[in-house]
BAFI-3210 file (N, C-alpha, C; in Angstrom, 3 decimals, decimal comma, padded with zeros to 6 digits):
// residues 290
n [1|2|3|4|5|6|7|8|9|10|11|12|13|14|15|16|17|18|19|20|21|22|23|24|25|26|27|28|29|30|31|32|33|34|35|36|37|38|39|40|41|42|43|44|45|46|47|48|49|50|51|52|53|54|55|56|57|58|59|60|61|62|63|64|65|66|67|68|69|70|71|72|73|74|75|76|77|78|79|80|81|82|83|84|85|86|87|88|89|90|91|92|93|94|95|96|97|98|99|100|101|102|103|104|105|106|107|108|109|110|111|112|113|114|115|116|117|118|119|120|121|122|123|124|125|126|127|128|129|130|131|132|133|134|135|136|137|138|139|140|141|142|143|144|145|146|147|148|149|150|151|152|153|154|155|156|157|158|159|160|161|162|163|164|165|166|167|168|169|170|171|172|173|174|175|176|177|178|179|180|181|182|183|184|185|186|187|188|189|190|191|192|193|194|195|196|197|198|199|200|201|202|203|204|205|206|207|208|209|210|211|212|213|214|215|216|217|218|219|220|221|222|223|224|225|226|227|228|229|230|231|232|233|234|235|236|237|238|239|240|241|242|243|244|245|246|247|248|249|250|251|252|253|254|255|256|257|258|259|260|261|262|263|264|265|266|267|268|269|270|271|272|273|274|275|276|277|278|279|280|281|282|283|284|285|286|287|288|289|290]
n.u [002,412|003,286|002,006|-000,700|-000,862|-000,397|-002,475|-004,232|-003,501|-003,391|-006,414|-007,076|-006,169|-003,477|-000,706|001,900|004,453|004,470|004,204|006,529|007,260|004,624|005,487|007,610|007,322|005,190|006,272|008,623|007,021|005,431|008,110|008,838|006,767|007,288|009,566|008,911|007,740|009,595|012,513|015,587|018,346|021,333|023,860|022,312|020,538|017,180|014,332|011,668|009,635|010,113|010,707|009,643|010,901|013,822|017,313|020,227|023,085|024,765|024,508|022,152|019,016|015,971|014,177|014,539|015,916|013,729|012,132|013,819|013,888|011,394|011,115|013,011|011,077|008,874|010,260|010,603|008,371|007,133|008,617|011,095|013,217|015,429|015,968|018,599|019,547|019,722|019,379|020,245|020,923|021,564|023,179|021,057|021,904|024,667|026,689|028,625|028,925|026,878|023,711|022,848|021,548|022,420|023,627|020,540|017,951|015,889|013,657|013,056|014,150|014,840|014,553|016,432|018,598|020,061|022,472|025,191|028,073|030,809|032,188|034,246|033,010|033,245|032,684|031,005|030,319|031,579|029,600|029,691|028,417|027,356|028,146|026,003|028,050|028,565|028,171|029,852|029,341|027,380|029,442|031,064|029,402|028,282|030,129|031,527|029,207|028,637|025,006|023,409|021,281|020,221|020,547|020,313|020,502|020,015|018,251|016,631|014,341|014,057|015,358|018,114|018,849|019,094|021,547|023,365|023,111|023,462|021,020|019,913|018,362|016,008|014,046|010,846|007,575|005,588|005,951|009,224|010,719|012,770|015,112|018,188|018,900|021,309|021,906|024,604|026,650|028,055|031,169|032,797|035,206|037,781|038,590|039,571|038,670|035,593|033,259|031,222|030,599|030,552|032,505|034,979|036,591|037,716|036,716|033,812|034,532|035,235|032,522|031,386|031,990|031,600|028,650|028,787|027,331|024,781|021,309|021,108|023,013|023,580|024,671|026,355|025,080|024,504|022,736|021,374|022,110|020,999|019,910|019,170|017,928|016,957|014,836|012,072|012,008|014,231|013,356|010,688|011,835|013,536|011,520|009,808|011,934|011,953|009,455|009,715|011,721|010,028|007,821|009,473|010,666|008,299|006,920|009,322|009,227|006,888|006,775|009,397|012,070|010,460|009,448|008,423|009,860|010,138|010,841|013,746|012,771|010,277|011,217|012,073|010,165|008,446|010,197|010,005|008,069|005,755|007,953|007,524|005,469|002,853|002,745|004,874|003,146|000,696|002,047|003,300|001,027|000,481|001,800|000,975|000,179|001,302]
n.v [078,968|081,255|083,098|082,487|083,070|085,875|086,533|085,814|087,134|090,192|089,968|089,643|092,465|091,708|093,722|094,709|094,098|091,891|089,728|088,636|086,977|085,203|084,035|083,303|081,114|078,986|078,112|076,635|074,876|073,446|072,433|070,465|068,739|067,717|066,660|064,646|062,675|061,398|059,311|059,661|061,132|059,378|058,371|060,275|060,020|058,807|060,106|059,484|059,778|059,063|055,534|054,043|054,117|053,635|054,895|053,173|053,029|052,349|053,298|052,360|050,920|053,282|051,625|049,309|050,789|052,724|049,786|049,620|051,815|051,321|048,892|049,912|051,174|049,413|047,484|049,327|049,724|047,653|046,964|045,612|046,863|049,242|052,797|052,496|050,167|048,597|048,181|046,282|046,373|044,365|045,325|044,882|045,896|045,686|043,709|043,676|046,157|047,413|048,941|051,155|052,643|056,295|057,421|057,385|056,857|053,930|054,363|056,550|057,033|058,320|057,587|059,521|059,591|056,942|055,229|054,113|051,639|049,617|046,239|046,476|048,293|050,645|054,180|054,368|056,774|060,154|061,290|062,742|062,125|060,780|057,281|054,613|053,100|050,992|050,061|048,150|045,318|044,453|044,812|042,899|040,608|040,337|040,409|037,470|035,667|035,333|034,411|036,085|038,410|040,256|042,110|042,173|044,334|043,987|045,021|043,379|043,774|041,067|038,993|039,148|038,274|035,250|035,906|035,900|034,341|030,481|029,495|028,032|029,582|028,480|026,966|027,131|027,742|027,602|029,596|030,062|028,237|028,573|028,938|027,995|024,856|025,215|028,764|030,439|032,061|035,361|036,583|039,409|039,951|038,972|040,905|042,663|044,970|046,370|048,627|047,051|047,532|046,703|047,977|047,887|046,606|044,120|043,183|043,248|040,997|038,501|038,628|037,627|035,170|034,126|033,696|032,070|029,595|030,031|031,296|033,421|034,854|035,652|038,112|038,441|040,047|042,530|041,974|040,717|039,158|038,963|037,084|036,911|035,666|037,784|041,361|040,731|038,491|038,514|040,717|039,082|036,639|038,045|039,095|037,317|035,571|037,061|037,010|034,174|034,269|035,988|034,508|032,141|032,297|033,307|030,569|028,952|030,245|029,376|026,211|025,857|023,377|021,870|022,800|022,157|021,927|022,585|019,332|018,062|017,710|018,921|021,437|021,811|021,093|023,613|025,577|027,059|028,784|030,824|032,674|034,700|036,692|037,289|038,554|040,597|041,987|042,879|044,566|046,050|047,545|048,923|050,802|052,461|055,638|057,321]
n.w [-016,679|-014,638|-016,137|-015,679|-012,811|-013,102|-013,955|-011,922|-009,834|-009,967|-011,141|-008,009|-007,063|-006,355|-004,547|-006,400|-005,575|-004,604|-006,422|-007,166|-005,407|-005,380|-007,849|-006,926|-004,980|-005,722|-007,769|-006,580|-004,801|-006,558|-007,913|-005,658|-005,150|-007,576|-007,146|-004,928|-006,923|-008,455|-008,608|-006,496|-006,973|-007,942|-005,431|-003,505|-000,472|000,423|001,033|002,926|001,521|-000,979|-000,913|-002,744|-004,525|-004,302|-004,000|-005,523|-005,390|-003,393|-001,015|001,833|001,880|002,262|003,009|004,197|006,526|007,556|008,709|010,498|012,439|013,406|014,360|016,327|017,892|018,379|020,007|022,394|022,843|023,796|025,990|025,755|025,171|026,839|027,763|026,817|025,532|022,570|018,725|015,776|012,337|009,649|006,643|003,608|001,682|001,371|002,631|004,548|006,153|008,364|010,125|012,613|015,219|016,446|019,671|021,333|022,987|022,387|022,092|020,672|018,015|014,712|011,552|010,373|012,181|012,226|011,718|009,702|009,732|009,366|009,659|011,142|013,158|012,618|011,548|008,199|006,787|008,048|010,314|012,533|014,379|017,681|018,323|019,982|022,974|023,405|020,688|019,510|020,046|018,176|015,906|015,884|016,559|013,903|012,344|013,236|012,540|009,845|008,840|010,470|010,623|011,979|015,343|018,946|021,821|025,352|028,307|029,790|033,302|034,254|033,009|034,469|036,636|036,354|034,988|036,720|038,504|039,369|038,444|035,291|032,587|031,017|028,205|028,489|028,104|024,841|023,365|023,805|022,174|021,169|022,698|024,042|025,109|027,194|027,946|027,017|029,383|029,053|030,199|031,453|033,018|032,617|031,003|032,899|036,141|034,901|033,628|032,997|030,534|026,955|025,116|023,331|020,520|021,023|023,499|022,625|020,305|021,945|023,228|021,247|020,747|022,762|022,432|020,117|017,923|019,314|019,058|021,527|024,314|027,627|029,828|032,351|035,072|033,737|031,334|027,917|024,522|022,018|018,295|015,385|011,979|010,489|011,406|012,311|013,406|015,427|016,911|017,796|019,244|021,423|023,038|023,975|024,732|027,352|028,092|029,243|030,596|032,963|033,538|034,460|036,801|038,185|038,406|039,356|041,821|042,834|042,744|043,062|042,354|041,129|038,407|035,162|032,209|028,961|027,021|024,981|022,365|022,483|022,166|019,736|017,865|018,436|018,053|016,086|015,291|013,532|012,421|014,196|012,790|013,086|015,743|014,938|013,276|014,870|016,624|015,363|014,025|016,193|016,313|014,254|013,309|015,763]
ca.u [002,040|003,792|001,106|-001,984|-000,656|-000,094|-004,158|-005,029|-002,827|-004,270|-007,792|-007,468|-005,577|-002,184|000,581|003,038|005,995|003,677|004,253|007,526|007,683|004,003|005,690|008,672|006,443|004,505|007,461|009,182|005,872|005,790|009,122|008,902|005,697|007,831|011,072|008,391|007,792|010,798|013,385|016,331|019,743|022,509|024,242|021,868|019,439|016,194|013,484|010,499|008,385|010,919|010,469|009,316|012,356|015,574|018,471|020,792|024,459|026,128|023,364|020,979|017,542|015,650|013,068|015,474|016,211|012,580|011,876|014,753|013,253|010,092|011,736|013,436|009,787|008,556|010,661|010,539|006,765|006,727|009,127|012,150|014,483|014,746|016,217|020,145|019,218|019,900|018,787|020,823|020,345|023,135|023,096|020,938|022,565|026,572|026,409|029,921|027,727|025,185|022,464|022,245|021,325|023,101|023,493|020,001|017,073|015,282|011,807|012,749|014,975|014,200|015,417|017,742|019,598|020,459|024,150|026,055|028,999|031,255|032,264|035,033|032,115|034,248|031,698|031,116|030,474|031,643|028,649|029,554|026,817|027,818|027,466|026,552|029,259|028,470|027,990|031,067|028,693|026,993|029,718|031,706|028,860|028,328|031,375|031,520|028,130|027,352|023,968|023,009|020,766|019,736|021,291|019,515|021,098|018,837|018,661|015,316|015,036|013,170|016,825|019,367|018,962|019,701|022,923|023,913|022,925|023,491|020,066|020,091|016,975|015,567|013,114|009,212|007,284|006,135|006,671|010,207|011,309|014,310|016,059|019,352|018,907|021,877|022,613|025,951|026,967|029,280|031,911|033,867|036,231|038,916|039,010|039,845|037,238|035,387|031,930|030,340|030,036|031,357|033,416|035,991|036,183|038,010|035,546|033,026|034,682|035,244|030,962|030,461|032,642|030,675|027,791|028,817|026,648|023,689|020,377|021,163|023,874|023,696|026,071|026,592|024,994|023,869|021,458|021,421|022,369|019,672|020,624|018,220|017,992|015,382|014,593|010,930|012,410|015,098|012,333|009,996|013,097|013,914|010,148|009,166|012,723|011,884|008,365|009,796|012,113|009,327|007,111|010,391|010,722|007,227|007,057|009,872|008,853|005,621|006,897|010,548|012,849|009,504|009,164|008,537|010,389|010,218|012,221|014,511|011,539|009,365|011,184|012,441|008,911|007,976|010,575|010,083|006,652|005,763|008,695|006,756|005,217|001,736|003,605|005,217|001,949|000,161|002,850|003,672|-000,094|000,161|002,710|000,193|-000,062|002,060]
ca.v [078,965|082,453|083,617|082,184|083,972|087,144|086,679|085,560|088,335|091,239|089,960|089,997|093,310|092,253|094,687|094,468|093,491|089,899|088,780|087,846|086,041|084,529|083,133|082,015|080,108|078,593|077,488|075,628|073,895|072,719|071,678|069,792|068,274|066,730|065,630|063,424|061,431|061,129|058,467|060,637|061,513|058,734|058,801|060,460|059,282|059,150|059,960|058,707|059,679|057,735|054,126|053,176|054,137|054,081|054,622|051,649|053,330|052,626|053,451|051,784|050,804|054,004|050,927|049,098|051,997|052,478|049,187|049,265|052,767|050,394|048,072|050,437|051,681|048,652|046,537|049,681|049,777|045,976|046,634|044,868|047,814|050,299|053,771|052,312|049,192|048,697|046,825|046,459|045,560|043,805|045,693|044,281|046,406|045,916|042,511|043,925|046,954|047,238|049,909|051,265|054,509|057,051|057,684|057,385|055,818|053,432|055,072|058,414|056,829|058,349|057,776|060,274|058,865|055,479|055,406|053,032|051,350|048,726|045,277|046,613|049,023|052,183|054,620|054,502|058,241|061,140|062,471|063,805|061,463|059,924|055,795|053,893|052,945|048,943|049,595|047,207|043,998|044,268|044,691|041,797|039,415|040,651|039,408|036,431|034,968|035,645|034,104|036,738|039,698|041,624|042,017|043,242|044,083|044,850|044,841|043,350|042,962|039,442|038,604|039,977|037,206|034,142|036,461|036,496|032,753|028,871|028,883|028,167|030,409|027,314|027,102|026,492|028,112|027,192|030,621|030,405|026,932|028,537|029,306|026,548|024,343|025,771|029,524|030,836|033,515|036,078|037,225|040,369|040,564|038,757|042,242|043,538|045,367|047,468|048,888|045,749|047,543|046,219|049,252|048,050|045,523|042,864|042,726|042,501|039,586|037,911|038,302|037,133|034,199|033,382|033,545|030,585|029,203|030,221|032,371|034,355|034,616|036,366|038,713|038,805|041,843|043,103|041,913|039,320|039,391|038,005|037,499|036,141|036,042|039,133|041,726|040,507|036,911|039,086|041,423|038,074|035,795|039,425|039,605|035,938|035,455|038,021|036,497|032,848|034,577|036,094|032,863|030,895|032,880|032,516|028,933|028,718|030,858|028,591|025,355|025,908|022,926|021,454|023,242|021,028|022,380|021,689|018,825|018,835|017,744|019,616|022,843|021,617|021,193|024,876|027,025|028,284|029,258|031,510|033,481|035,777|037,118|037,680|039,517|042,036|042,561|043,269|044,951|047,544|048,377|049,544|051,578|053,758|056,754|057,616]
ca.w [-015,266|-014,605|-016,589|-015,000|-011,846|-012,896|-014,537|-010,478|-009,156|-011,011|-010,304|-006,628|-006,866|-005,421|-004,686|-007,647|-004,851|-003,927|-007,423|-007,724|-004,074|-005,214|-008,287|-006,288|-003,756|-006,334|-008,645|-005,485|-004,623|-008,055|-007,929|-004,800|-005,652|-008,700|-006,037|-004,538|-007,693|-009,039|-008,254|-005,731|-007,524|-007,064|-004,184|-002,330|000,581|-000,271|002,183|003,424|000,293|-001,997|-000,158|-004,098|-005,703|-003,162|-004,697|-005,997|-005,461|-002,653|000,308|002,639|001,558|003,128|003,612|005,256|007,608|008,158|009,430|011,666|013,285|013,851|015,432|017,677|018,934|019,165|021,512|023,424|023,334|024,242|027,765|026,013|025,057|027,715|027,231|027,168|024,686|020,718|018,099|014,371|011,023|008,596|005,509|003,035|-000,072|001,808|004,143|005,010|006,529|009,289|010,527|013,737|015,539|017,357|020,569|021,245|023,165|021,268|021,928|020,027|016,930|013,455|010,111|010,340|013,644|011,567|011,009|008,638|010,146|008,815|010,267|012,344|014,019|011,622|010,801|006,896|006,687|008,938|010,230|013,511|015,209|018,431|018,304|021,395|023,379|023,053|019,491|019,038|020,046|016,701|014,375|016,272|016,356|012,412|011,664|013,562|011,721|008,548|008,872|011,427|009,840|013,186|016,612|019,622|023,178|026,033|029,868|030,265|034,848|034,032|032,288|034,944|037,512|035,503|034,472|038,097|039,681|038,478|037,867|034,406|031,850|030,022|027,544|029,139|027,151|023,475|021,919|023,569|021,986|019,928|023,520|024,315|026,638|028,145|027,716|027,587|029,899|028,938|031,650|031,293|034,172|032,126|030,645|034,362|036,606|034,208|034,063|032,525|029,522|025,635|024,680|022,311|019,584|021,906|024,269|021,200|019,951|023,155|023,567|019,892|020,719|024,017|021,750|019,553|017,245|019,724|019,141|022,357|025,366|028,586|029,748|033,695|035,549|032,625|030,109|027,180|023,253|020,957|017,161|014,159|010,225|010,155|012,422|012,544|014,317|016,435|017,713|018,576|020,107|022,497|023,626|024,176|025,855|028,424|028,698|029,438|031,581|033,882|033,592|034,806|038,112|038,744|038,385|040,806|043,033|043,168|042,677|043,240|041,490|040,416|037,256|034,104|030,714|027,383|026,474|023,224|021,402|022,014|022,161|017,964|017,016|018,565|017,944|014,162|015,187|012,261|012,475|014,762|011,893|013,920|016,634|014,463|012,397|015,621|017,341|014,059|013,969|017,582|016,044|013,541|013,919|016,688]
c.u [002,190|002,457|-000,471|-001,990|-000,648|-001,632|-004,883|-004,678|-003,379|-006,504|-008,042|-007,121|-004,257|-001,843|001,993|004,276|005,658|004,050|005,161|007,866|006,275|004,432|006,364|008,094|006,357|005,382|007,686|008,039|005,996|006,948|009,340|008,027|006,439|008,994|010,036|007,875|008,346|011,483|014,758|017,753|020,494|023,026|023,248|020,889|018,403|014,863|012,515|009,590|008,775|010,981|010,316|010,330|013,649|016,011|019,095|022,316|025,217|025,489|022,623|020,024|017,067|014,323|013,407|015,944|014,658|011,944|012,694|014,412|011,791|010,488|012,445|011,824|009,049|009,112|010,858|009,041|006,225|007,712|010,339|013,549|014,168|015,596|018,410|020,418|019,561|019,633|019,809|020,626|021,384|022,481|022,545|021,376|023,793|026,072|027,597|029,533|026,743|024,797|022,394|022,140|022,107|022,946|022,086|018,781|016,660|014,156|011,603|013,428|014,073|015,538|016,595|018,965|020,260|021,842|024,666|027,722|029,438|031,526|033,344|034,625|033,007|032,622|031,731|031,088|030,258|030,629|028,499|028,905|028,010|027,392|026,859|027,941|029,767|028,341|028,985|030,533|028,040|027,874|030,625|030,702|028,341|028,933|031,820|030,799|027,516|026,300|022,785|022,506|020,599|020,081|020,055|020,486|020,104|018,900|017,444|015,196|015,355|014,472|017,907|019,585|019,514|021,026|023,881|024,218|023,509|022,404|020,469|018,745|016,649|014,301|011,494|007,582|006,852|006,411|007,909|011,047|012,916|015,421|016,817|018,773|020,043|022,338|024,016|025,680|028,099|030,024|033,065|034,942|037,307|039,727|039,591|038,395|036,705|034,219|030,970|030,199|030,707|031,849|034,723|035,645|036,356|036,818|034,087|033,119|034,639|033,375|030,976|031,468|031,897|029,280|027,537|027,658|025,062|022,658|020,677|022,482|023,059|024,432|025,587|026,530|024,534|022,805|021,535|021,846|021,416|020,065|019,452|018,887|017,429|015,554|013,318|011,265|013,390|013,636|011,155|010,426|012,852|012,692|010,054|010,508|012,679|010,140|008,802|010,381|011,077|008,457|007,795|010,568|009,321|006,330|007,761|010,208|007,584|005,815|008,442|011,455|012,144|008,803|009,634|008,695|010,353|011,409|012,633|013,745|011,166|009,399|012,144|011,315|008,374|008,644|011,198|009,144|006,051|006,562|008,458|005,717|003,731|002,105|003,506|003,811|001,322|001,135|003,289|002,319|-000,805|001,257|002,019|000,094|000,268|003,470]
c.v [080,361|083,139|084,171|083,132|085,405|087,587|087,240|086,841|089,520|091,126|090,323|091,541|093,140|093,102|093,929|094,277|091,946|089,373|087,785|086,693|084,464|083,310|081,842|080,389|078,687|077,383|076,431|075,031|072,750|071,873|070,588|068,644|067,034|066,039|064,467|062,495|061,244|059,802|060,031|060,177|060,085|059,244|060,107|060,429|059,671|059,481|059,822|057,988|059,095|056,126|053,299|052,742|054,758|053,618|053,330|052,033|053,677|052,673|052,954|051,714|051,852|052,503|050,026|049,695|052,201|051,687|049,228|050,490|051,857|049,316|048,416|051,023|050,537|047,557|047,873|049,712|048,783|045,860|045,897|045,696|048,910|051,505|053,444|050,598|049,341|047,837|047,096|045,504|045,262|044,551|044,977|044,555|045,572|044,402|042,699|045,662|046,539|048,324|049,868|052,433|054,783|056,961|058,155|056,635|055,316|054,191|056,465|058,719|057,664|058,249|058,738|060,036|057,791|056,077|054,278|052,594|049,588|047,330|045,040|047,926|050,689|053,017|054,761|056,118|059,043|062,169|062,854|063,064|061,139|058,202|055,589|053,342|051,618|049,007|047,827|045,465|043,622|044,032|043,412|040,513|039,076|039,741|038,159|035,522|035,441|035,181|034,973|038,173|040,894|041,289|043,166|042,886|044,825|044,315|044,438|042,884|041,508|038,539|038,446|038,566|035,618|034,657|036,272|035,013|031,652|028,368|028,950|028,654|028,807|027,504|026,654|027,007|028,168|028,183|030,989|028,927|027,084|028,677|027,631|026,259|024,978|027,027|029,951|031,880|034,254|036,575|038,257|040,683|040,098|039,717|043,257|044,006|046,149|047,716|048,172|045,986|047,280|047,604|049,175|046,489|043,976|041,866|042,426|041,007|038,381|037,148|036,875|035,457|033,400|033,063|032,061|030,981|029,628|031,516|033,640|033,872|035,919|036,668|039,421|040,155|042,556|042,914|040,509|040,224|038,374|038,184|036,359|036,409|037,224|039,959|041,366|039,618|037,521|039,386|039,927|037,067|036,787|038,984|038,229|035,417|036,247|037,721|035,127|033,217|034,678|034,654|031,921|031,001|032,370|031,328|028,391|029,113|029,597|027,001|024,651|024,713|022,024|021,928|022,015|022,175|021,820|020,732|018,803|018,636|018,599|020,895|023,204|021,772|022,823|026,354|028,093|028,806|029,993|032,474|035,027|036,751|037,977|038,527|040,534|042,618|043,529|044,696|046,554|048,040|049,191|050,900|053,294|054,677|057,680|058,404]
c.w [-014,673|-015,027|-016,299|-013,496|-012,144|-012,888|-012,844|-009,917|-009,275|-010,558|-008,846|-006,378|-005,743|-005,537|-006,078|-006,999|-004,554|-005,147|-007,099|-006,549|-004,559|-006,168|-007,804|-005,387|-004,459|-007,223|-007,887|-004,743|-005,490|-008,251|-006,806|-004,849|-006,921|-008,261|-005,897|-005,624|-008,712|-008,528|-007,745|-006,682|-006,936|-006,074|-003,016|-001,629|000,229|000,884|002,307|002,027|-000,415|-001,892|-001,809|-004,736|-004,656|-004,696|-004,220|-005,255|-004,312|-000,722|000,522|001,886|002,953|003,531|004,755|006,484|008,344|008,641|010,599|012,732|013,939|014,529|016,593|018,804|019,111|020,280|021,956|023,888|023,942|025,417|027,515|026,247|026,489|027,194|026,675|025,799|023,523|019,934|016,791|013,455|010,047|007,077|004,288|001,428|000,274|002,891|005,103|005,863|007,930|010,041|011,889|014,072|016,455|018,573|021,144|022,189|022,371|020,774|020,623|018,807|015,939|012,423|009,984|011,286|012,964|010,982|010,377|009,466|009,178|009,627|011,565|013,455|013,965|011,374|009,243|006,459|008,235|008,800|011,476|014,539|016,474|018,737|019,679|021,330|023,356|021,589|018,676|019,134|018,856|015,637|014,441|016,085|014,483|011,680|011,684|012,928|010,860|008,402|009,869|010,608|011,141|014,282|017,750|021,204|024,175|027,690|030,753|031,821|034,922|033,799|033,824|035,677|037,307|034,932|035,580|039,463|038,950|038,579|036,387|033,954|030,645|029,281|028,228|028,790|025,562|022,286|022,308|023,653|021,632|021,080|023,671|025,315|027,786|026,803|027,993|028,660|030,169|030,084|031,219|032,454|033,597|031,608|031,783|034,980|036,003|034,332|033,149|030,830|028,299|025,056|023,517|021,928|020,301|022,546|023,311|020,572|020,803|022,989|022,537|020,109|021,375|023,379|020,996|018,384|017,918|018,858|020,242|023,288|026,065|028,735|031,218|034,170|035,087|031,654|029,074|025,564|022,471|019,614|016,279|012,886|009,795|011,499|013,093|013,588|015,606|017,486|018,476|019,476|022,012|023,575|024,439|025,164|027,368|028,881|029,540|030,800|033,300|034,337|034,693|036,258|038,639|039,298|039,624|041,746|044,039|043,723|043,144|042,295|041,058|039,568|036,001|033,260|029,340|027,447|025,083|021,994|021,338|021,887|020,489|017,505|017,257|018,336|016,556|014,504|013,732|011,777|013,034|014,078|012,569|014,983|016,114|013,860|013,858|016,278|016,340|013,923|014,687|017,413|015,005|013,809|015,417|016,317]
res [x|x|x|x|x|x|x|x|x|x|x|x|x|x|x|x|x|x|x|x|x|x|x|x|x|x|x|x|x|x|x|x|x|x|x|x|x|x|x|x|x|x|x|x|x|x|x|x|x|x|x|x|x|x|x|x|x|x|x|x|x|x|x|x|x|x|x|x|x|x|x|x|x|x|x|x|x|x|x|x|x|x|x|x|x|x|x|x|x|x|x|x|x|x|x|x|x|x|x|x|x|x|x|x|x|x|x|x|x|x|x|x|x|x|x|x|x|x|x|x|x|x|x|x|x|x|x|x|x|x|x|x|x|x|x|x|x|x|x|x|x|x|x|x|x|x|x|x|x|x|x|x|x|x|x|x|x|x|x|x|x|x|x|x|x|x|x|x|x|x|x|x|x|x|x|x|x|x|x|x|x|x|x|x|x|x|x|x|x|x|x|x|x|x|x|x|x|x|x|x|x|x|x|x|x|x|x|x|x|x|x|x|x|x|x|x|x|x|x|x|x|x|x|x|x|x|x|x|x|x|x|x|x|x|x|x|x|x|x|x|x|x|x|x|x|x|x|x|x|x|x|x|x|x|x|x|x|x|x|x|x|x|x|x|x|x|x|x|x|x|x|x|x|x|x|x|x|x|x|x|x|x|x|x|x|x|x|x|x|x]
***
């Protein structure tokens, strides 16, 4: 190869100082060119172009990580997350593990923001990052339900009001069947007067307690906690709860305590739907190229 260059070099009439930089260039092309279809060294992260061949030893699926950046731009692209919001993913290498990003809006996450934390919301590696400050609702509700793959917290307005009244947010709606007939709603003042927000593990556990066995709780003043098997079903729960929401106001704005709701039928028969599956498709293809 060296060779062929010096042939090209010579023809054009380089300067005899361009060689040795043109080999260098050339070499580390070459060599880079052969990183991307390789499989990446143990232990370490593999990026984008590797998605084929993640490493086995010890670290995230970078594919895993890359859906969970797609899921942070789209519930912000869909009005659920707003700049103060989070979404997380239970480790599908580590289930004792789970994925979330830094200190971060959702809108502007990348692969590299995704931090690794453990079940007592520890960072797994010191990398300086700053978490959110609620991070502690994820690794508490984590722990609480092992059947729980993805966590999302978010402050959608549509939400706040049903956090705040004894109206109760009921299901009415048939793409939001999976909601309880009665939501919980979390209350932090037991913690004293504080600024509403989940800041230490307590208050984490506390939520994930108020949570229960549910799909979602509310959390007074503040926002709601949504929790699935997938992030695909999280991300469609989030959305469709914050549609039912608006819907529900409207209704009884219109009709006032003459709103008809699903009853427990019919909100069993509607609320697997397809596991949103049509959603996300749509919703990640609005994502292309952006």
């Amino acid at each position: 190869m060296q060779a062929r260059i010096l042939l090209i070099a010579r023809a054009l009439a380089l300067p005899a100082l361009v060689l040795p930089a043109l080999i260098l260039s050339t070499t580390a092309s070459i060599s880079f060119a052969q990183t991307l279809q390789t499989p990446p060294a143990s232990g370490s992260l593999a990026s984008n172009a590797n998605l084929r061949n993640p490493p086995t030893a010890g670290l995230p699926n970078p594919a895993q990580i890359a859906e969970l950046v797609l899921a942070n731009h789209i519930l912000t692209a869909q009005g659920v997350i707003d700049s103060y919001g989070h979404v997380s993913v239970r480790d599908e290498r580590n289930p004792n593990h789970f994925l979330l990003a830094r200190h971060l809006p959702a809108g502007v996450v990348t692969a590299a923001d995704i931090l690794e934390y453990d079940l007592d919301t520890k960072p797994v590696r010191d990398t300086g990052a700053v978490g959110y400050s609620e991070r502690f609702i994820h690794g508490e509700i984590y722990k609480a339900r092992p059947d729980v793959k993805a966590v999302i917290h978010f402050h959608a307005p549509d939400i706040i009001p049903f956090t705040v009244t004894t109206v109760p947010l009921r299901p009415m709606i048939h793409m939001a069947g999976f909601l309880p007939r009665e939501i919980p709603v979390f209350e932090i003042r037991k913690f004293g007067l504080t600024d509403l927000l989940i800041r230490t593990n307590a208050a984490g556990h506390d939520l994930a307690q108020t949570l229960g066995d549910k799909p979602t709780a509310l959390m007074r003043g503040h926002g709601a906690v949504v929790v699935a098997d997938s992030l695909h079903v999280v991300a469609g729960r989030a959305y469709y709860m914050t549609v039912n929401a608006k819907t529900q106001l409207q209704a009884m704005a219109i009709g006032g305590k003459d709103v008809v709701y699903l009853n427990a039928q019919e909100a069993e028969t509607v609320a697997a739907q397809d596991g949103f599956e049509r959603a996300w498709t749509l919703w990640a293809s609005q994502q292309k190229g952006k």
